[in-house]
N, C-alpha and C positions, 0 to 999 in steps of 0.2 A: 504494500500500500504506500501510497505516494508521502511524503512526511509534510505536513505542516500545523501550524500554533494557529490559537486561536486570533491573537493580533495580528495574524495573515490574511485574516479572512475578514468578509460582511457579516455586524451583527442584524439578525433581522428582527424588523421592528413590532412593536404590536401596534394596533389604530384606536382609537377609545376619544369619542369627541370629537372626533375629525382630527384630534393630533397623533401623528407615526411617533413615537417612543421608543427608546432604547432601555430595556428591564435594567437595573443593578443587581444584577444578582450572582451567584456562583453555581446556583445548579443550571445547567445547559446543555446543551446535545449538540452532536455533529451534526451535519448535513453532507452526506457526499454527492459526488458526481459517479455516478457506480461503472459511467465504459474507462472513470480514470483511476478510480481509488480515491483519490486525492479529496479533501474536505474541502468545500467550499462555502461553508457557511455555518456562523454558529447562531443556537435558536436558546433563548434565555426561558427557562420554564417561568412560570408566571406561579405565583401563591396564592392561596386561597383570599387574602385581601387584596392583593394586585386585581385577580381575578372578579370578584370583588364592585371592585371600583369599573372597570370595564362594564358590567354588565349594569348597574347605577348609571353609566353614560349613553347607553342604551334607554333606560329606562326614562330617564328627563327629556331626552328627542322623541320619546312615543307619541303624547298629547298633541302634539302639532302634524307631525306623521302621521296619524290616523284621521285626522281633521281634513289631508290635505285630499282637493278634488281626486276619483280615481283617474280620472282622464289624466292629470297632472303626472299620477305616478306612474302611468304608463307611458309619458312622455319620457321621463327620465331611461326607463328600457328602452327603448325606441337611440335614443343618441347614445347607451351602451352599447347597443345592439351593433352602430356606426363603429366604437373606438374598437369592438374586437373583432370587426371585420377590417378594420384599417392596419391593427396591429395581429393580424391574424399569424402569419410566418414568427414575429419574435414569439408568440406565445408559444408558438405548437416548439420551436427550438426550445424555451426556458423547461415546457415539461418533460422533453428527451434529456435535458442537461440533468434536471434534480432524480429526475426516476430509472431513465435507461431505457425509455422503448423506442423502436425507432420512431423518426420520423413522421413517416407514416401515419404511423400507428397515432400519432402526438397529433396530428391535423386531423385525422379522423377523432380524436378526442373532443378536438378543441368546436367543430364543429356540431357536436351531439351538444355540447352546453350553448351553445348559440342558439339551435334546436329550444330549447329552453326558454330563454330568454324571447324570443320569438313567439313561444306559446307566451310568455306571460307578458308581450305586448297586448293582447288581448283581453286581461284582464276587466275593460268594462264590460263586454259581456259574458265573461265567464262568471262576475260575481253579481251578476242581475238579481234579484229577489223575487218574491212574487204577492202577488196579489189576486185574491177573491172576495169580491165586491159582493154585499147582501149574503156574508154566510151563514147569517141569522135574520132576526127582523130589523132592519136597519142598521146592524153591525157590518162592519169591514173586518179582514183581513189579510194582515202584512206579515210578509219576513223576511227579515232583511240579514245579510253577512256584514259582521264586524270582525275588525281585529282578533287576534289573542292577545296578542300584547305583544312581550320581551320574547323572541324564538332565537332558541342555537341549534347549530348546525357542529356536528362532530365528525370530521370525514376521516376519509383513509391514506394509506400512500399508493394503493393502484390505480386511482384517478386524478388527482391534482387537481386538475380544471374542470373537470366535468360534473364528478360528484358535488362541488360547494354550488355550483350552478345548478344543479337538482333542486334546490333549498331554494339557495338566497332568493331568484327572483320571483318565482311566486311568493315567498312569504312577506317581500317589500312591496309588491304591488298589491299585497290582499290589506298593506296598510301599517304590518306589524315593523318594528323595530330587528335589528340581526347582530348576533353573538356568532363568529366565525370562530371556530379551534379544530384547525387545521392536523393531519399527524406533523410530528415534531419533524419527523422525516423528509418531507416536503411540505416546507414552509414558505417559500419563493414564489408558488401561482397563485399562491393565495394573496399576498401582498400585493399582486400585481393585478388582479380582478378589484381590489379593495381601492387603489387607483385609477383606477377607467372608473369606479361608481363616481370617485369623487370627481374627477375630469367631467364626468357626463352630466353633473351638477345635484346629484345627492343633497339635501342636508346633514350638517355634523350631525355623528351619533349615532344615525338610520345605521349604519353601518361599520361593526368594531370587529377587528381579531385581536384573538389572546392565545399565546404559545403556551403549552405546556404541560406535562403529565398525568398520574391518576388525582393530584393534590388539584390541579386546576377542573380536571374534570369533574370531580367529585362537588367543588364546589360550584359550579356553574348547574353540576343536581340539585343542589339542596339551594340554592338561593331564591328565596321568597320574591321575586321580582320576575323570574323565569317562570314561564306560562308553557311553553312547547318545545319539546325539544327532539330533534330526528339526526340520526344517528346510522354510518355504514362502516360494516368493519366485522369481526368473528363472532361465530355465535355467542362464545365466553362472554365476549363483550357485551352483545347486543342484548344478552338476556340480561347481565348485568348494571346497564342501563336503565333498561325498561323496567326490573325491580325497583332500584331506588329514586327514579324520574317518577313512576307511577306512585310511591309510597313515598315521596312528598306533593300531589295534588296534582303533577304536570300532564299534560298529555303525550304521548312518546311514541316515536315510529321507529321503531329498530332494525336493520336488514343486517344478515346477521349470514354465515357463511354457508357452502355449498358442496355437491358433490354429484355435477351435473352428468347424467346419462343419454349416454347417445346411440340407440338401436339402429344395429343395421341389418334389418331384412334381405332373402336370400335375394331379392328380386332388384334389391335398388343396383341405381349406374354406376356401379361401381368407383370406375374414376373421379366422379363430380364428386360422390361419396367421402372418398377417401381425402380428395384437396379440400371438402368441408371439415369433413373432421381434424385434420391438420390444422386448419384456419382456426379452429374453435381451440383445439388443448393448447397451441405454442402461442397464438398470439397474443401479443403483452408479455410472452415467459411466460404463459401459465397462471397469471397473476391480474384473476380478475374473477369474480363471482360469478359470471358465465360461462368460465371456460369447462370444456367438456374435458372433464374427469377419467369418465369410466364409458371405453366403447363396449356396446353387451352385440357381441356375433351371434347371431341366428342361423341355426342349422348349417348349411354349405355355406354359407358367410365368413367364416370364422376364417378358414387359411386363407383366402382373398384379402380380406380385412388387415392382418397380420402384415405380407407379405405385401399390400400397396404402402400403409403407413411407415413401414421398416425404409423403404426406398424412397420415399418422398421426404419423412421427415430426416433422414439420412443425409439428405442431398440440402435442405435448407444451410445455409452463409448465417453463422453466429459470429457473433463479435460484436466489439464496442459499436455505438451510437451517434455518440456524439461527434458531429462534424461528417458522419459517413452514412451515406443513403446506401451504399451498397452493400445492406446487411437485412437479413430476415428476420431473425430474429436478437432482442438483444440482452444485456445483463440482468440479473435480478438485483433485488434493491440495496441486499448488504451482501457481505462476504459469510455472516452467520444463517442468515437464509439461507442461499446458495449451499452451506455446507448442511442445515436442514435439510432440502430438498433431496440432496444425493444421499441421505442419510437412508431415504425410503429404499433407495433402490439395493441397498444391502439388509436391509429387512423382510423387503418382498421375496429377494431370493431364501432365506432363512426360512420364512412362509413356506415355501414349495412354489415360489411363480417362476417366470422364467424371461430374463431379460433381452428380447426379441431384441433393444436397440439399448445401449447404454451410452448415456451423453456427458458421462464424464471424462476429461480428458484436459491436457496439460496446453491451455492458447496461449501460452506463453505471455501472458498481458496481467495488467492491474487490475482489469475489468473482473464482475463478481459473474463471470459466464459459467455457465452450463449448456448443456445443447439438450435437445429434445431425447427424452426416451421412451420406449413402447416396454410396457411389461405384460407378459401374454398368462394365459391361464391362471388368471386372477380367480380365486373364490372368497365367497363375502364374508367367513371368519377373519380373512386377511385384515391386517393395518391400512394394507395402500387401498383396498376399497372399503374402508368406515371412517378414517381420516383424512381431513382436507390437506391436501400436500401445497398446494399455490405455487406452485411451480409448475416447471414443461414437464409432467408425466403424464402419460394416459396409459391406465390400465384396459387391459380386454380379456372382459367374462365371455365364458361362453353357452351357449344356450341352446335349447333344443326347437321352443318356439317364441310365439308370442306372449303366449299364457304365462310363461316362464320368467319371461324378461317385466313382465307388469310384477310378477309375485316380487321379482327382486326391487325394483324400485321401492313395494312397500316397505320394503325391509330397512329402507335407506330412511336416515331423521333429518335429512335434509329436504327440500321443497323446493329449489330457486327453478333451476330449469329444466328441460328434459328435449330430445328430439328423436323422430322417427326417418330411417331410409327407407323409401318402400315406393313402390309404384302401384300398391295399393290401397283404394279408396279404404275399404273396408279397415285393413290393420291403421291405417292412418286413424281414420273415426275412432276405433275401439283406443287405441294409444293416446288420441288428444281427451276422450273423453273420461280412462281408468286411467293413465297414470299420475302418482300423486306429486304435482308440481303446479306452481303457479303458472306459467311461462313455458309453453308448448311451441316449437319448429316441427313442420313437417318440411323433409328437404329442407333445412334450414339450421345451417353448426350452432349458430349464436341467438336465438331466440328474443333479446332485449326488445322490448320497446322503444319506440319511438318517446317524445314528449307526450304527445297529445294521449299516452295510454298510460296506465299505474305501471308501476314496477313490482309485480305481485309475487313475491314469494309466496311461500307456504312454509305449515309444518317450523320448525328449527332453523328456519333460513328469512325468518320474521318475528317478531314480539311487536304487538300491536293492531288497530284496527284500520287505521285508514293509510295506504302506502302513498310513496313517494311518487310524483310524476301524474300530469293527468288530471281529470277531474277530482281525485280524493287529494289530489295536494290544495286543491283552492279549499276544500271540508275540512283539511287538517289546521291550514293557518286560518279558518276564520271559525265563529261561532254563530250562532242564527239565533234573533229576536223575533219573536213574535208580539205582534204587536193587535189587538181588537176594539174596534173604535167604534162607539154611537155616539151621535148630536142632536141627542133630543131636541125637540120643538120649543122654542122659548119665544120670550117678546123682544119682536125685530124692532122697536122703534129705535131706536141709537145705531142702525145699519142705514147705508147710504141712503137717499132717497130715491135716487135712481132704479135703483133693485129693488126697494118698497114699490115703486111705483110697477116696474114689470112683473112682480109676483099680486098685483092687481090691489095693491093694500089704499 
């Protein structure tokens, strides 16, 4: 690993009020650059009163924030929407720099949170209310969406720019105030979304980050001024969350990890097949809540299956990111991950599986690389299939049919996503409709939704009721008033005369 000190480096700031701050503090974390080793950045954890104070700066900008027209706040989306299509290339490069995926893969990021932003230009009609006139005798009524208040956002390090942009814009435009805490890991796209709000003419406070640990998190749970709070990252976490978020009054949407299955019937195209499933387990590294885990071969499936992924993800160009588009796949995030992930693959053999492709090997670099591996004849007592690895592995069960491959998903306590290969109508139906996940592909590796749909886990791969994305995100950051109105009959004489005169008085 590359050597450097901390006074080599950028500290980065937290925002609280509209002012960027420098913590004093001594506890803090690295930041690397993972295609170089090298630190590039140190992030100051924040204290339970630092933290604190943050979220009190939040909380003074609410009243005016909620008050202000929605049209207005949708304007402010609207000229974000402009700075991160202008600054589009520096961002997608700043998320290859802090995380290690390529390129690519970083524009394609940065676009799905645009995606976002986008839906929540929209926001006047998406928080319209309603109305029914006469639902009694002379009664009206209303129901209107309001704020929740103070909402945080707790993201991860396999999205940087995408996941906070899940959050912050609809929660700013349904009106609410935003608490950003970033992972400590990548801390740098978040600072730089927190500038395009302010550029785009934000007021102070609407929007703060604050760096730092389970001390900061913990207290951003328990502080009396937080009203909502959603959360992406391991199941450990997310349930952990949602316990102590829920058992102080908040409301809480937790997406929590996975161990996504990907069926491939004897009948599917095999090639298209196999370049999907590749696309789904390696890209990002493995290191994404949608990435397909565990391929289940059906009948004659199984050696075809084996025997395309072995040669294709074989042939995938690993290597560092940074600065080089001529790479497929790239680093994971630390050097102790990376030596987690290779960890599986001397376990699974222990197991009884059998390492069709192993991607450990010596690239001579700083970089925290791994390359892709396939492990074959996986059964579901194993580790590598009931633990999430978040790395390039994909495991392959194998199965006799369809029936077989539904029983095994129940077996799985995960929910996020699932897909089916098949050229048939019938096994497609029965697979979107029995297997148990939120987020179904047919022919399709990556399942995610778009903005305009929820991001529905299931099962252990959520804690909570209303998800992220979509219509249930505008339900999550607002609350509904009901409102029932009569005006009884009184004496008009102190009303205009005009109006006396046309109600014939």
């Amino acid at each position: 690993m590359a050597a450097s000190t901390a006074s080599a480096v950028e500290t980065v700031p937290i925002l609280s009020g509209g002012k960027w701050t420098e913590l004093k503090t001594k506890r803090a974390g690295d930041v690397f650059n993972p295609s170089t080793g090298a630190v590039i950045a140190r992030v100051p954890f924040a204290s339970a009163e630092e933290t604190g104070r943050v979220v009190e700066a939040a909380a003074a900008a609410l009243p005016a924030w909620a008050e202000t027209p929605v049209v207005e706040r949708a304007r402010v989306m609207f000229r974000f929407r402009t700075l991160l299509e202008q600054h589009f290339e520096e961002l997608a490069a700043l998320v290859t720099r802090e995380h290690g995926k390529t390129l690519a893969e970083s524009r394609a990021e940065v676009n799905r949170g645009i995606e976002v932003v986008e839906y929540a230009c929209g926001i006047p009609s998406l928080i319209t209310g309603e109305v029914l006139p006469n639902i009694a005798g002379d009664v009206d009524a209303e129901a209107v969406r309001y704020p929740v208040g103070v909402s945080v956002g707790i993201t991860p390090y396999n999205f940087p720019f995408m996941v906070p942009l899940w959050m912050v814009p609809i929660a700013l435009t349904c009106g609410n105030t935003f608490v950003l805490k970033p992972s400590e890991k990548v801390p740098l796209s978040a600072v730089r979304i927190g500038e395009l709000l302010q550029e785009a003419g934000l007021p102070d406070g609407v929007f703060n980050i604050v760096h730092g640990d389970r001390e900061c998190v913990d207290a951003l749970l328990d502080h009396p001024q937080v009203a909502a709070i959603s959360f992406v990252g391991s199941t450990a976490t997310a349930k952990y969350i949602y316990e102590r978020g829920t058992a102080a009054g908040k409301r809480v949407q937790a997406a929590g990890g996975a161990k996504n299955h990907l069926v491939v019937m004897p009948d599917a195209e095999m090639d298209q097949t196999v370049q999907a499933l590749v696309a789904s387990a390696y890209g990002c590294a493995g290191q994404r809540c949608m990435a397909g885990s565990v391929a289940v071969a059906v009948g004659k499936a199984g050696d075809p299956v084996v025997e395309g992924l072995v040669n294709l993800a074989g042939s995938l160009r690993v290597g560092p990111t940074d600065g080089n588009e001529n790479v497929d796949m790239g680093p994971l995030i630390r050097a102790e991950h990376r030596d987690r992930v290779a960890g599986y693959l001397d376990i699974a053999k222990q197991d009884g599986a059998t390492l069709a492709l192993d991607g450990r090997r010596d690239f001579q670099s700083n970089s925290f690389l791994i390359g892709p591996s396939v492990v074959d004849r996986v059964a579901t007592n194993m580790r590598v299939w009931k633990e999430e690895i978040f790395g390039p592995v994909l495991s392959v069960v194998r199965v006799a049919d369809l029936d077989e491959a539904l029983a095994i998903g129940r077996q799985c306590e995960y929910g996020n996503g699932a897909a089916i290969f098949t050229r048939s109508g019938f096994a497609a139906r029965q697979f979107s409709r029995h297997y148990s996940a939120g987020m179904i592909g047919v022919n399709v590796g990556v399942p995610a939704p778009m903005a305009w749909f929820p991001f529905t886990g299931w099962n252990r791969s959520f804690f909570g009721d209303l998800h992220i994305q979509g219509k249930e995100s505008i339900q999550f950051y607002t609350r509904q008033k009901v409102t029932l109105t009569r005006w009884p009959q009184s004496d008009d004489s102190h009303l205009d005369p005009v109006w006396r005169q046309s109600k014939g008085s």
